[in-house]
C-alpha positions in Angstrom: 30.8 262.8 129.6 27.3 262.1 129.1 25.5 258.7 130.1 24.3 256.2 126.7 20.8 256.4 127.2 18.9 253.1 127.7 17.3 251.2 124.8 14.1 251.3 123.7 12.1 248.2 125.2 10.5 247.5 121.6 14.1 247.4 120.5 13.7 243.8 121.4 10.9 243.5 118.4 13.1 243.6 115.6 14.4 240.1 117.1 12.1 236.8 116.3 9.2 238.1 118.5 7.6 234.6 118.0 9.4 231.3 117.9 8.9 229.6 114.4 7.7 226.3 115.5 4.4 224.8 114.7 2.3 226.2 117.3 0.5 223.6 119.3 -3.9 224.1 119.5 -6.4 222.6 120.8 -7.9 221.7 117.0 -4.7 220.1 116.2 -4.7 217.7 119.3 -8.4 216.9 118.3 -7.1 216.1 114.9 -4.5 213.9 116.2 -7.0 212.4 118.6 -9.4 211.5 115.5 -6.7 210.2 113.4 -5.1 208.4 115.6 -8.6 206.4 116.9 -9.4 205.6 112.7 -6.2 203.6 112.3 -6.5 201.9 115.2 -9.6 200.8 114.0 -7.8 199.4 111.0 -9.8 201.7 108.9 -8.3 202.5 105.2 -8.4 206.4 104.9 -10.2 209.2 106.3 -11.2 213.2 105.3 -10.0 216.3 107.2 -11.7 219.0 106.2 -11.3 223.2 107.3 -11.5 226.7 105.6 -8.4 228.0 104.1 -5.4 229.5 106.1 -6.5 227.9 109.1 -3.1 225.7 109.8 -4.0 222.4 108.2 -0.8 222.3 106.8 0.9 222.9 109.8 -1.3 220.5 111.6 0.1 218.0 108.9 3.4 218.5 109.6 2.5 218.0 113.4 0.9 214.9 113.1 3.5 213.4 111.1 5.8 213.6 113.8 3.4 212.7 116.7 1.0 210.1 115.4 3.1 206.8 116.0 3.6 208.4 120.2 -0.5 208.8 120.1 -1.3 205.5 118.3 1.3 203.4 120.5 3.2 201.2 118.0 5.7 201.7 115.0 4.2 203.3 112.1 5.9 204.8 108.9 4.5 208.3 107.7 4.8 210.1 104.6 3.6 213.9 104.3 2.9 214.7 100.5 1.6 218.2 98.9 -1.0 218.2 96.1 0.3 221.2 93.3 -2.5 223.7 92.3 -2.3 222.5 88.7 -4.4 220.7 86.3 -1.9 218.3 85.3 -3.1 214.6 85.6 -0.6 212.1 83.8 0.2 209.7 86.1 4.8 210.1 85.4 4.3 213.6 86.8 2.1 212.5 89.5 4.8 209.4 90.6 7.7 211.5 90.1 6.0 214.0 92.5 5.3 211.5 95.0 9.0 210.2 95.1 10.4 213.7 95.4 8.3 214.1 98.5 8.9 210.9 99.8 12.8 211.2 99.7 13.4 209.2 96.8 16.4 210.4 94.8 15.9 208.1 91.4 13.3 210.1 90.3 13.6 209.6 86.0 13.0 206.6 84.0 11.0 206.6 80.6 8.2 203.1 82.1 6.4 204.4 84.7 6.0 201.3 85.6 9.6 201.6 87.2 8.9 204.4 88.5 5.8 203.2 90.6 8.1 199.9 92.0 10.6 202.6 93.1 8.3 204.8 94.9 6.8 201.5 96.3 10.3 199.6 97.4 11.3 203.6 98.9 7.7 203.7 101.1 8.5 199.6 102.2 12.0 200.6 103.0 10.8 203.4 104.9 8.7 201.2 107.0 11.7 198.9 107.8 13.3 201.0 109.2 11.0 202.1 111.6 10.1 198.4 112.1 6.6 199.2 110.8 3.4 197.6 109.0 1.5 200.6 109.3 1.9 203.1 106.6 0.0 206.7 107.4 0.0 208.6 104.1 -0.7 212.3 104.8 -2.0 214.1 101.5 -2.5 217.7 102.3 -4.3 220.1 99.7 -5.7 217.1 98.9 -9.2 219.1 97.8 -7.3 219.7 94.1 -7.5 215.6 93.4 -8.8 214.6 90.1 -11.0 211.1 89.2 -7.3 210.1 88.1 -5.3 210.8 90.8 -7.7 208.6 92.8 -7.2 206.0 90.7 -3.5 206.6 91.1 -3.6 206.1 94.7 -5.7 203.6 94.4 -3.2 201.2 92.9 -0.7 202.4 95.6 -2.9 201.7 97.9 -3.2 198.1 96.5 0.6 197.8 96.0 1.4 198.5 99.8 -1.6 195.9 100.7 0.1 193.3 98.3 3.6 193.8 99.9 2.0 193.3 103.3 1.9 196.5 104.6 -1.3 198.2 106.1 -2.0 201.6 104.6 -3.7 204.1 105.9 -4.4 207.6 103.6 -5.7 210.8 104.9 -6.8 213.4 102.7 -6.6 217.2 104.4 -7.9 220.6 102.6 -10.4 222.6 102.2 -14.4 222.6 102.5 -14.5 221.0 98.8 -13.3 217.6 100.2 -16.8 217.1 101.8 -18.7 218.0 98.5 -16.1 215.5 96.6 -17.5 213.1 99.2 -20.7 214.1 98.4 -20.0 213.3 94.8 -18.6 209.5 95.5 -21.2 208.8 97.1 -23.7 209.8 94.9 -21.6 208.3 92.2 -21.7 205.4 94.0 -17.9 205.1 93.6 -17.3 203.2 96.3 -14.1 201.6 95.7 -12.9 206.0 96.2 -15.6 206.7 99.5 -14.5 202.7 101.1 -10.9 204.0 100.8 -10.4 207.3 101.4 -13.4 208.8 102.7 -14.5 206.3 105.8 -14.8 209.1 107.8 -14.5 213.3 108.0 -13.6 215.2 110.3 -14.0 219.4 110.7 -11.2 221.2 111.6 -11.6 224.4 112.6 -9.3 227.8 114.0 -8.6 228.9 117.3 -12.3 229.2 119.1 -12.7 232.2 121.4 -12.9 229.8 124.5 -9.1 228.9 123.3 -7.5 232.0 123.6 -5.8 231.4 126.9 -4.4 227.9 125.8 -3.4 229.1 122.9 -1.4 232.5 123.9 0.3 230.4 126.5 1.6 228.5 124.3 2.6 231.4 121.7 4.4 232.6 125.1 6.8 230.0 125.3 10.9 230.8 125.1 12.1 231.9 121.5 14.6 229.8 121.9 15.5 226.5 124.8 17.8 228.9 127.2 15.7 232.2 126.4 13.3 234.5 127.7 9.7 233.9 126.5 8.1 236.8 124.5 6.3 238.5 127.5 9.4 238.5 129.2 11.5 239.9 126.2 9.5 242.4 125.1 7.7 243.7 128.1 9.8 242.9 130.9 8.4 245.7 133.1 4.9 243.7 133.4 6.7 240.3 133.1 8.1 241.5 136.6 4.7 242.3 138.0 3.0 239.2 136.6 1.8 239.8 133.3 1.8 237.1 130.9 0.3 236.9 126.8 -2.9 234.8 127.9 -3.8 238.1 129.9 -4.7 239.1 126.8 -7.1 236.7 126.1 -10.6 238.5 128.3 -9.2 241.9 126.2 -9.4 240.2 123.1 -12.8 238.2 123.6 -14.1 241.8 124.1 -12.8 243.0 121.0 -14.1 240.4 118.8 -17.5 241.1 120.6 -17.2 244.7 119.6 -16.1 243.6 115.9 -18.6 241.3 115.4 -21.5 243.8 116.8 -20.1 246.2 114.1 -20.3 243.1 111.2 -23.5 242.1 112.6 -22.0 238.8 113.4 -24.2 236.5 115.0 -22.2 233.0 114.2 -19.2 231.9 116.6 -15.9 233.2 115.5 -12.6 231.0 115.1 -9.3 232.7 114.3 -6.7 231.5 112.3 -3.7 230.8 114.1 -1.8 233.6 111.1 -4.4 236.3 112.3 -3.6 235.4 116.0 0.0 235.8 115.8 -0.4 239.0 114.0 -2.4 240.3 116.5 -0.4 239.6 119.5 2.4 240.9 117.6 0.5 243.8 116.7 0.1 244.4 120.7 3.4 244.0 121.7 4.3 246.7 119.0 1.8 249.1 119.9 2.4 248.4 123.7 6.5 248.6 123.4 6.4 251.5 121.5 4.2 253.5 123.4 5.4 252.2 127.0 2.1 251.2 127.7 1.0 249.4 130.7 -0.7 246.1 129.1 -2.5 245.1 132.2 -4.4 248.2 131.0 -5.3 247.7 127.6 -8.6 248.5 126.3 -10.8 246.3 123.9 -10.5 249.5 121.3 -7.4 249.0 121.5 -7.3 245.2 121.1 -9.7 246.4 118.0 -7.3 248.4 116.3 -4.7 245.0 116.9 -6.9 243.3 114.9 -7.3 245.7 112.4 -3.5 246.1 112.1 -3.5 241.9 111.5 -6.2 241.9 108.8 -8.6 240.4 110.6 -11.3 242.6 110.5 -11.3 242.2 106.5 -11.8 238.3 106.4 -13.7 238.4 110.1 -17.4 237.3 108.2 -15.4 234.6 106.6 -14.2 233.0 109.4 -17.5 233.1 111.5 -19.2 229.3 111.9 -22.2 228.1 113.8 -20.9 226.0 116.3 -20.6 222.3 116.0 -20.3 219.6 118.9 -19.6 217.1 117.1 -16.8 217.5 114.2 -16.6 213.8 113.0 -18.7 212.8 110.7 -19.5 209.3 108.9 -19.7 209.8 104.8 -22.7 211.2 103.8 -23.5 213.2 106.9 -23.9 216.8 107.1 -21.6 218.9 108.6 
C-alpha cells in the first residue's frame, strides 16, 4: 500500500492568509495622537487629509473605537460615510445620517422631525456612555457641498444647545485642504472656525515602517492560531524567520523600482499594496519551496509587480514632511 504523500506547504494559502482586522500603523496612532490632543483642547472640528486608498477609512473605523481610551474620559462617537453623489436636499442628507447613526425611524414628510430624531438618537447615545463629548467622524468628507456645511452646521448648533460638546472631524482626500483653502479665502468663517481648526496629513506606510508594520500583519489569524509565518512557512518559522525579515528585502526593492521610475521623492505604501505584496511572497515562496531567508530584491520586485504596485508607484511618492499638522491656511 502506498504512503499519502504530504501536502503541499502553500496548501495552507487557500486559508485566510491574513487576518481581516484593521491593521494597526504607525500613521493611524499619529492620527489618533492628533485627534485626540484637539478635543482635549476643546476645539470644535478638525481636517484629516491623505491620497486615496491609503486606509483612512479604516483609520476611521479605528479611531472610533480607541479615541475615548486615548482621550481619558467618556465620549460618544458616531462614524458617518459621505455618498459619491450630487444630491444636496437636506431629507436625504438627515435620513442618511440616521441610518448611519443607528436610528431605525428613519421617514417622516417635516424634516424638521426628522432632524429632532437624529438629534434625541446622537443625545441618547451619549447617555449611555455617560458622555458630554460627542466626536463625529465624517469620512469621504472631501465630496461636501456649501449645503451640507450648512447642514452640519445646525447640528452642530443643536448638540451645543442640548448641552453637549461636539466635536466634527472631516477625513478624505487631498481636496479637503483646497476646500480649506476656499473658506478661507471666502472668508467663511463660521465653516473654517468649525470644522477646519486644524489639518492634519495622513500618509501610507513609510519605508522606515516596514518592520512595525509586517509584525503586526504577522500576528495569529485567529486568538488560538498560528501567525501567518508560522502557517505558511513553517520550515523557516522553525529556524527563526519571521514577515518583518522582509522588510531590508523589500526597502531594496523599492530602491530598485524607484531607480527604474526615476523616483527621487520618498515612497509610502498603502497598507492594500502591502498586504498584496506580502501575500504575493508567501505565494511565490510556498509554491516554489523557497528558502525566504534568501530572497532576492528582484524577487521582492516581481512581489510588487504581482500587487500592482509598480503601476500607481509615482503616485504614491511624497517629499517628506516633519511636521503633518497644520493650522488653516498653512501649506502642506
Amino acid at each position: 500500500m502506498s504512503s499519502t504523500p504530504p501536502e503541499p506547504e502553500y496548501s495552507a494559502i487557500e486559508q485566510d492568509a491574513l487576518a481581516d482586522a484593521i491593521v494597526w500603523t504607525p500613521a493611524i496612532e499619529r492620527m489618533v495622537r492628533v485627534v485626540a490632543k484637539w478635543v482635549r483642547l476643546d476645539t470644535p472640528g478638525g481636517v484629516v487629509f491623505g491620497k486615496q486608498r491609503i486606509g483612512k477609512s479604516s483609520a476611521c473605523a479605528y479611531l472610533g473605537e480607541v479615541l475615548q481610551s486615548a482621550i481619558g474620559y467618556p465620549v460618544a462617537t458616531l462614524n458617518w460615510t459621505m455618498p459619491m453623489n450630487d444630491s444636496t436636499r437636506e431629507r436625504e442628507f438627515t435620513q442618511e445620517r440616521m441610518q448611519q447613526s443607528g436610528c431605525i425611524a428613519v421617514t417622516h414628510r417635516d424634516v424638521a422631525v426628522l432632524r429632532g430624531r437624529l438629534y434625541d438618537h446622537i443625545e441618547q447615545l451619549a447617555d449611555s456612555v455617560c458622555a458630554r463629548r460627542v466626536v463625529v467622524i465624517i469620512d469621504e468628507a472631501q465630496v461636501l457641498a456649501q449645503q451640507h456645511y450648512g447642514y452640519l452646521i445646525h447640528c452642530f448648533n443643536e448638540l451645543v444647545h442640548r448641552q453637549l460638546r461636539p466635536f466634527f472631524l472631516l477625513v478624505g482626500q487631498p481636496e479637503l485642504d483646497t476646500v480649506n483653502r476656499y473658506w478661507n479665502e471666502s472668508k467663511r468663517h463660521q465653516i473654517v472656525g468649525r470644522f477646519h481648526v486644524h489639518q492634519h496629513h495622513f500618509r501610507a506606510v513609510a519605508v522606515s515602517e516596514f518592520d512595525a508594520v509586517l509584525a503586526e500583519l504577522d500576528r495569529p489569524v485567529s486568538a488560538d492560531g498560528p501567525s501567518p509565518s508560522a502557517l505558511h512557512l513553517p520550515v523557516a518559522y522553525a529556524a527563526g524567520w519571521r514577515l518583518a525579515d522582509m522588510a531590508p528585502v523589500l526597502r531594496d526593492a523599492l530602491t530598485l523600482a524607484k531607480s527604474q521610475h526615476n523616483l527621487t521623492e520618498d515612497i509610502y505604501m498603502p497598507m492594500q499594496y502591502l498586504r498584496s505584496t506580502v501575500l504575493a511572497f508567501l505565494y511565490r515562496e510556498a509554491e516554489g519551496r523557497l528558502d525566504p531567508r534568501e530572497a532576492s530584491p528582484t524577487l521582492m520586485l516581481r512581489c510588487l509587480r504581482d500587487a500592482g504596485f509598480l503601476g500607481v508607484i509615482a503616485y504614491y511618492a511624497e517629499a517628506a514632511c516633519t511636521d503633518e499638522t497644520m493650522q488653516p491656511g498653512e501649506a502642506p
